[in-house]
C-alpha positions as CSV (number, residue, x, y, z in Angstrom):
1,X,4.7,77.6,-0.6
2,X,3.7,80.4,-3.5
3,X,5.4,83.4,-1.3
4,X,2.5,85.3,-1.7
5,X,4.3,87.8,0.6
6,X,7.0,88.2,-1.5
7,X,4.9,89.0,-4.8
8,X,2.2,91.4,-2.3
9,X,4.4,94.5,-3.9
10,X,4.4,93.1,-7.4
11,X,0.8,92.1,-7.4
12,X,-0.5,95.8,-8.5
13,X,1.2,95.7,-11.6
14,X,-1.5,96.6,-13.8
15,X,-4.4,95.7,-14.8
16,X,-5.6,92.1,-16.3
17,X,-9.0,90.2,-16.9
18,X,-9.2,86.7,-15.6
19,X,-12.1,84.4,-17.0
20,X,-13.4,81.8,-14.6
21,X,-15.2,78.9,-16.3
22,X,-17.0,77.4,-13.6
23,X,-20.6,77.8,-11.6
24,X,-20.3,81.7,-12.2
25,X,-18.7,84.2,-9.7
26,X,-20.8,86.0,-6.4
27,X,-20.3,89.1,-7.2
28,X,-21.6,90.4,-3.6
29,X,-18.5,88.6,-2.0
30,X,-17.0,91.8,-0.1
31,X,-13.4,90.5,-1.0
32,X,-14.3,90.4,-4.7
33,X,-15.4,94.0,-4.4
34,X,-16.6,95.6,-7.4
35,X,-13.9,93.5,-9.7
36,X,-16.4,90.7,-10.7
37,X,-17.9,91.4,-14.4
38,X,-21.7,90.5,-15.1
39,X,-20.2,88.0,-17.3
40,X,-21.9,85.4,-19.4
41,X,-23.8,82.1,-19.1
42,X,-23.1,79.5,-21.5
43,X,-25.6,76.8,-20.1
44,X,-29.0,78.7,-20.7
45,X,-27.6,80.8,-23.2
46,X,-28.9,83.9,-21.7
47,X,-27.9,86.2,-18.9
48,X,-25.2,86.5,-16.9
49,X,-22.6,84.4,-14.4
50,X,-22.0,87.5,-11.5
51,X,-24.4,85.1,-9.3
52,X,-23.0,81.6,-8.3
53,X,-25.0,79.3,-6.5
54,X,-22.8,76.1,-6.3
55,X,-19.7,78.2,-5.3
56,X,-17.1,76.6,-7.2
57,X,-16.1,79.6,-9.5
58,X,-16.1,81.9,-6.6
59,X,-13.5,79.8,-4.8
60,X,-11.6,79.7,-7.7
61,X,-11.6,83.5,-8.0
62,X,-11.1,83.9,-4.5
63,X,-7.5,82.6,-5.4
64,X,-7.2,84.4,-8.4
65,X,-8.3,88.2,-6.8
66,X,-9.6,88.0,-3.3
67,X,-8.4,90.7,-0.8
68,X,-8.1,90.3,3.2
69,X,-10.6,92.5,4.6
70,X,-8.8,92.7,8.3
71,X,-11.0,89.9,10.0
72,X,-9.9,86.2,11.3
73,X,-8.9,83.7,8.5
74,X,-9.0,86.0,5.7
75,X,-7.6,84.9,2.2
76,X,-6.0,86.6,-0.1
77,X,-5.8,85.8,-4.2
78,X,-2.0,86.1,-6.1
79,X,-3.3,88.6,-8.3
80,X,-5.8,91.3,-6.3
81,X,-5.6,93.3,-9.1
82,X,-7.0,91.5,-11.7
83,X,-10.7,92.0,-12.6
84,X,-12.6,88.8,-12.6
85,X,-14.7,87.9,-15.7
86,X,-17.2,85.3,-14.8
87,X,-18.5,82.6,-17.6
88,X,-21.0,79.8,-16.3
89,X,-20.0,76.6,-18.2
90,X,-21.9,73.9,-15.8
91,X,-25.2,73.8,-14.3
92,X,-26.2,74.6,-10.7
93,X,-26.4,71.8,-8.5
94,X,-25.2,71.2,-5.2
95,X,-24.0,67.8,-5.2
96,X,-21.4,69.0,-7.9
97,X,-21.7,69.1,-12.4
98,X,-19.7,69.0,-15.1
99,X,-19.9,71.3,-18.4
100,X,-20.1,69.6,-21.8
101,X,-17.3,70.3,-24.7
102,X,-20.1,72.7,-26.3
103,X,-20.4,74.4,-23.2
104,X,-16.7,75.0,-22.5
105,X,-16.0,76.3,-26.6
106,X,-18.7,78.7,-26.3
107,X,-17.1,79.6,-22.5
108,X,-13.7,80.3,-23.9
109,X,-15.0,82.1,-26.9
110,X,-16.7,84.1,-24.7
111,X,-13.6,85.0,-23.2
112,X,-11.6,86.0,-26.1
113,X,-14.8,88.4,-27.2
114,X,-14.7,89.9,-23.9
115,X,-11.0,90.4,-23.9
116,X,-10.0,88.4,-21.5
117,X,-6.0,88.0,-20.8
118,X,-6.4,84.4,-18.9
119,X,-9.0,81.6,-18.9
120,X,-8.9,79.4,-15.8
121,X,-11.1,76.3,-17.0
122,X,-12.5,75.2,-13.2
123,X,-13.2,71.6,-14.9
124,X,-12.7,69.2,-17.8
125,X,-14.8,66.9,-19.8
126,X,-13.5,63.5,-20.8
127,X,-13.7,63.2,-24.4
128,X,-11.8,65.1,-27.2
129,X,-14.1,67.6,-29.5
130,X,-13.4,69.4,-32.6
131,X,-15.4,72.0,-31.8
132,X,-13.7,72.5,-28.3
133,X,-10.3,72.0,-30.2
134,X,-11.1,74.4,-32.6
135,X,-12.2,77.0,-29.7
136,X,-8.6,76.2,-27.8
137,X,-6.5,76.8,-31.8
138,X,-8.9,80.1,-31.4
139,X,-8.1,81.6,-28.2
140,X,-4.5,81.0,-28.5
141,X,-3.9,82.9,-31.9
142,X,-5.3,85.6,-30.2
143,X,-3.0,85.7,-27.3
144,X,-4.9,84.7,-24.5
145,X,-3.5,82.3,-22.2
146,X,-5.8,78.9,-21.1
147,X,-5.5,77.3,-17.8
148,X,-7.0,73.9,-17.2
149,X,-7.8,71.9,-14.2
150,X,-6.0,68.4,-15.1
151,X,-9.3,66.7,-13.2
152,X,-10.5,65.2,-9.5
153,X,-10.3,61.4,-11.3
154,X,-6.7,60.4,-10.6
155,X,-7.8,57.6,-7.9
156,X,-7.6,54.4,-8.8
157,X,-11.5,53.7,-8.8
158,X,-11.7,56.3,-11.3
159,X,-9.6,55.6,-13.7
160,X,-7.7,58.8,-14.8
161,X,-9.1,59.2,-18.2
162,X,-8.0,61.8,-20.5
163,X,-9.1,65.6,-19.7
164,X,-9.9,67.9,-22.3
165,X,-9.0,71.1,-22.7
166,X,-6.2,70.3,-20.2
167,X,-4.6,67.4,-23.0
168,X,-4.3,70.3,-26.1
169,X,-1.4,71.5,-27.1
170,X,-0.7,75.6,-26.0
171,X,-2.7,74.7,-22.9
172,X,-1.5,74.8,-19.5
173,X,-2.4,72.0,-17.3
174,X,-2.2,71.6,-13.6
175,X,-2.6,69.1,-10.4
176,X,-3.1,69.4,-7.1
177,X,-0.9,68.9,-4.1
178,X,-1.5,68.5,-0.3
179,X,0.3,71.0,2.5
180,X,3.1,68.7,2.6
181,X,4.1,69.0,-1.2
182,X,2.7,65.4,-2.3
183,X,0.2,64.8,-5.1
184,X,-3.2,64.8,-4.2
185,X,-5.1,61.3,-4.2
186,X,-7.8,62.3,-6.8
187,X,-5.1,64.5,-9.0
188,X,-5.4,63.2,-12.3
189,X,-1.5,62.4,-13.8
190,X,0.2,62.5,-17.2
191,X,1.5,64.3,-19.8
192,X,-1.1,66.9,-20.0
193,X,-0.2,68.1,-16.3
194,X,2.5,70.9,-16.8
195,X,2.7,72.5,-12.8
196,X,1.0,72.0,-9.8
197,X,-0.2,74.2,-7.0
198,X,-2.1,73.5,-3.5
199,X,-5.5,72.1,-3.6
200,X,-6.2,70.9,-0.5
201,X,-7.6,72.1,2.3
202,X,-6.7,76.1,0.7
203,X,-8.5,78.4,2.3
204,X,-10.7,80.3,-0.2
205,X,-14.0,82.5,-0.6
206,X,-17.3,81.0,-0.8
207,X,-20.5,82.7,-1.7
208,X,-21.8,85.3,0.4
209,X,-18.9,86.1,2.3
210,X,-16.2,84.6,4.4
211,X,-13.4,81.7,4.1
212,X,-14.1,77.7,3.3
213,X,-11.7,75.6,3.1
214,X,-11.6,73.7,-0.6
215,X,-10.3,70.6,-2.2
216,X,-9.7,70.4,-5.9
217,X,-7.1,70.8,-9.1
218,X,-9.7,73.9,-9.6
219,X,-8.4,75.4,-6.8
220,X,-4.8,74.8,-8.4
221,X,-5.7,75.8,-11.2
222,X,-6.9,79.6,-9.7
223,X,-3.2,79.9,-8.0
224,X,-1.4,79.4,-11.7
225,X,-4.1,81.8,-13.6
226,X,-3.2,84.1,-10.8
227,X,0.6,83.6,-11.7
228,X,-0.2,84.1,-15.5
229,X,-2.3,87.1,-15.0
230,X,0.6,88.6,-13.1
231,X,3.2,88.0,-16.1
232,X,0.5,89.7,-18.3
233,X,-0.2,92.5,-16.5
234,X,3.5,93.4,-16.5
235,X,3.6,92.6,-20.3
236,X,0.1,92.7,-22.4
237,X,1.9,91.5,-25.5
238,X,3.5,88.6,-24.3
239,X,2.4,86.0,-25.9
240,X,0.8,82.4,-24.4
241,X,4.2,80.5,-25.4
242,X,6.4,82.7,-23.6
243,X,4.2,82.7,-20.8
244,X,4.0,79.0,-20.3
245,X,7.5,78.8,-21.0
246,X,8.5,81.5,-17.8
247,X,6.1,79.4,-15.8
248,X,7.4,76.5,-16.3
249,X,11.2,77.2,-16.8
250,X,10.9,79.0,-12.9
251,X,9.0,76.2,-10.9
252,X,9.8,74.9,-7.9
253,X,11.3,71.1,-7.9
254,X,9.7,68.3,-7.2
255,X,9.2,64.9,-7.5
256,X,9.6,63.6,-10.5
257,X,7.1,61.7,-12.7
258,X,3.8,62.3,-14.5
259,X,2.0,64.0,-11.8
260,X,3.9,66.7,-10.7
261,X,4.7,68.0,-14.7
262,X,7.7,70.4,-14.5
263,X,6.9,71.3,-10.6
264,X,5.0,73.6,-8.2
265,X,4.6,76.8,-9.6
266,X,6.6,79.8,-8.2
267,X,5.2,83.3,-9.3
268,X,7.8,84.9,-7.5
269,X,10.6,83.4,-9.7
270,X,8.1,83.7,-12.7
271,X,8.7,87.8,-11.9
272,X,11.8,88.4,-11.2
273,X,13.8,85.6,-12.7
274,X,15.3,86.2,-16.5
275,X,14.9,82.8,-18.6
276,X,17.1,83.2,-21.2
277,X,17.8,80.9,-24.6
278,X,20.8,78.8,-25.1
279,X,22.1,77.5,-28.5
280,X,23.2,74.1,-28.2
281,X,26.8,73.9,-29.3
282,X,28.7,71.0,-31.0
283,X,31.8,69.6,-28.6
284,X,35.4,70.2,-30.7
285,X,36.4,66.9,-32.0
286,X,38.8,65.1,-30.1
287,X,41.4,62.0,-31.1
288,X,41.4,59.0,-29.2
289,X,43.9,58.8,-26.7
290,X,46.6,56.0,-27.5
291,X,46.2,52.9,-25.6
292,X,49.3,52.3,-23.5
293,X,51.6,49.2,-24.0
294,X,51.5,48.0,-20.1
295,X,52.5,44.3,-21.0
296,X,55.5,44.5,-19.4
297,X,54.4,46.0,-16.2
298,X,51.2,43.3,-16.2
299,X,53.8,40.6,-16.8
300,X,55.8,41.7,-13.4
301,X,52.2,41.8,-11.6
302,X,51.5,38.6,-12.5
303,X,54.8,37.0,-11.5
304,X,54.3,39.1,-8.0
305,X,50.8,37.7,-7.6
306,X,51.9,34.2,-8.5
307,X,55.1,34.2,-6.1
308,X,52.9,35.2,-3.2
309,X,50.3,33.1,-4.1
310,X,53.5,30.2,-3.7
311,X,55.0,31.6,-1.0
312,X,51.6,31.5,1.2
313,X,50.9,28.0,0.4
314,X,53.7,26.7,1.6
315,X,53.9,29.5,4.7
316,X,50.4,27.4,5.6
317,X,52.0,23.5,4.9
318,X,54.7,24.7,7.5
319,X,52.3,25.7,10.0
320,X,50.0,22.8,9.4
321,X,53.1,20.0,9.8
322,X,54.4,22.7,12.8
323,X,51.1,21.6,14.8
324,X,50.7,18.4,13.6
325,X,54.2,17.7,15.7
326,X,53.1,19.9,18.7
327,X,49.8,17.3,18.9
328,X,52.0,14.2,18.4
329,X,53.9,14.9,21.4
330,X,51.4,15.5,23.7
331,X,50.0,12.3,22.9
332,X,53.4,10.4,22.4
333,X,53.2,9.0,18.9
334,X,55.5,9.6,16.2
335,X,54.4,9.9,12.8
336,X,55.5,7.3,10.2
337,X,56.6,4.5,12.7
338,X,54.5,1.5,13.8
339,X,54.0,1.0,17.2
340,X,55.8,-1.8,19.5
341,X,53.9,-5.0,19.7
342,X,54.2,-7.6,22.7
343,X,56.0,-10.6,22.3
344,X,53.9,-13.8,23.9
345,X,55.9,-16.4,25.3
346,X,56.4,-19.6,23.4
347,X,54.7,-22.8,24.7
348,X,57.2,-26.0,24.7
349,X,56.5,-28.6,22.6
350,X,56.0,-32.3,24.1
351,X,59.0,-34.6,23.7
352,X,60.3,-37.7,25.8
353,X,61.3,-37.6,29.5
354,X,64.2,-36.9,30.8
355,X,65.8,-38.6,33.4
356,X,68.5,-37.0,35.7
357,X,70.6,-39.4,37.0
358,X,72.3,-38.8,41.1
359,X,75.0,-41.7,40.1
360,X,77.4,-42.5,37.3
361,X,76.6,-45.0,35.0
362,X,77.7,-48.6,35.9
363,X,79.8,-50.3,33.6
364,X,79.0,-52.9,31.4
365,X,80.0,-56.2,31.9
């Protein structure tokens, strides 16, 4: 889906430092090498973040820099080149933490001290903080380029709240999609989501050594910090803006709507392809066309329509009264003429007898 194969010969480009702000970064992981920094812990205060315990940031490096080692189900990061500074942010504990808004502002200060080129920020808090804010304004005046997690709390039981830094302006914030392209259930959505990459199932390095497979917009999060760190290592001056603005312009399509931002990120196209500016120009100004006097000719249309309306009415009394006929003949009736009634004979009416006489009458005397 990324066509990591593709960018393989592009990935040595130059060198770049990616900050991780997360449970800190194993630096013994044999894929990491000797590209993990001691880096800095922003919990205690003190120390530093090469040691990971909870294994969240080394997954998310894995993605960012891991390279194949030649054995069964290795993983491979987008950006093998870039050197991995690790800045603990949450607190160790199995079952999963979260960093506060002071620890993330110190995290990404940290970063832009250490000269960091990317910050991938592994997880969000849920309310909005000046002093976090202010860190964010910070970092991006200095050219360095934040990535955010958009947050695991998209289900509907959760809620979806806000995420912070992934809601500030300048700040690139991604989801999570599945193997088939869809969102992730627990991908938080809205407008603060600007790509997405795979986070599910993506196989990854966990601490110690070897592959796990991982869930998580952290895990997105690595594969467009990756893409970034690419662009800068080709160009160290380019700035955040223009960065974003490459990332975004090249994306893959997909589905529209709040969770999915502009698309799934494509560092191949964010590499090769030339975004380039257009002015918006004014159209010439054009004169209504004339409206054209077609009274006469709907005049003639109507007079056709109404003629055959005529002339199929009567077509259908003709063949109505045709088979009226046909039906009055079969059953010997003619239309419009009573039928015969019987005459009964006429009794005769009682009167005197009448005598018949054999003889003439005699005479009188």
């Amino acid at each position: 889906m990324l066509q990591a194969d593709a960018i393989r010969a592009l990935a040595d480009r130059g060198p770049t430092r990616v900050a991780v702000l997360s449970t800190g970064v194993d630096s013994g992981q044999p894929q990491l090498g000797d590209r993990v920094l001691t880096g800095a812990d922003t919990v205690d205060n003190a120390g530093g973040a090469d040691q990971d315990c909870t294994g969240t940031g080394t997954q998310v490096a894995g993605t960012v820099s891991g390279r194949p080692d030649g054995g069964e189900g290795d993983a491979a990061g987008l950006a093998p080149g870039a050197t991995i500074l690790p800045i603990r942010v949450m607190p160790d504990d199995p079952a999963g933490s979260e960093p506060t808004a002071g620890t993330l502002a110190r995290g990404i200060l940290t970063a832009v001290e250490n000269d960091a080129d990317v910050v991938v920020v592994a997880a969000p808090v849920y309310q909005d903080d000046p002093t976090l804010a202010s860190a964010v304004e910070t970092a991006l005046a200095q050219d360095v380029v934040i990535v955010a997690a958009a947050g695991d709390l998209g289900s509907r039981d959760d809620g979806n709240p806000d995420p912070y830094p992934a809601s500030y302006p300048g700040v690139i914030g991604v989801g999570a999609i599945d193997q088939t392209g869809q969102i992730w259930s627990k991908s938080q959505f809205g407008e603060y989501v600007d790509l997405v990459a795979p986070g599910v199932a993506v196989p990854t390095l966990q601490t110690g050594r070897g592959v796990v497979e991982a869930d998580g917009t952290a895990i997105a999060a690595g594969f467009v910090g990756a893409a970034a760190a690419l662009l800068r290592a080709g160009d160290r001056d380019l700035p955040p803006a223009e960065v974003t603005r490459r990332l975004i312009a090249t994306a893959s399509p997909a589905p529209a709507g709040p969770a999915f931002g502009a698309g799934v990120v494509n560092p191949y196209a964010a590499l090769t392809a030339r975004v380039v500016d257009t002015d918006a120009r004014r159209l010439p100004a054009l004169e209504p066309a004339p409206v054209p006097d077609n009274t006469p000719e709907l005049r003639r249309r109507a007079i056709a329509v109404n003629t055959a309306v005529v002339a199929a009415v009567l077509v259908t009394a003709l063949l109505l009264t045709a088979a009226a006929f046909r039906r009055s003949r079969r059953r010997t009736w003619r239309p419009g003429l009573p039928p015969d009634l019987p005459t009964p004979a006429e009794p005769l009416e009682p009167g005197p007898p009448v005598m018949l006489l054999d003889t003439p009458p005699r005479p009188r005397k």
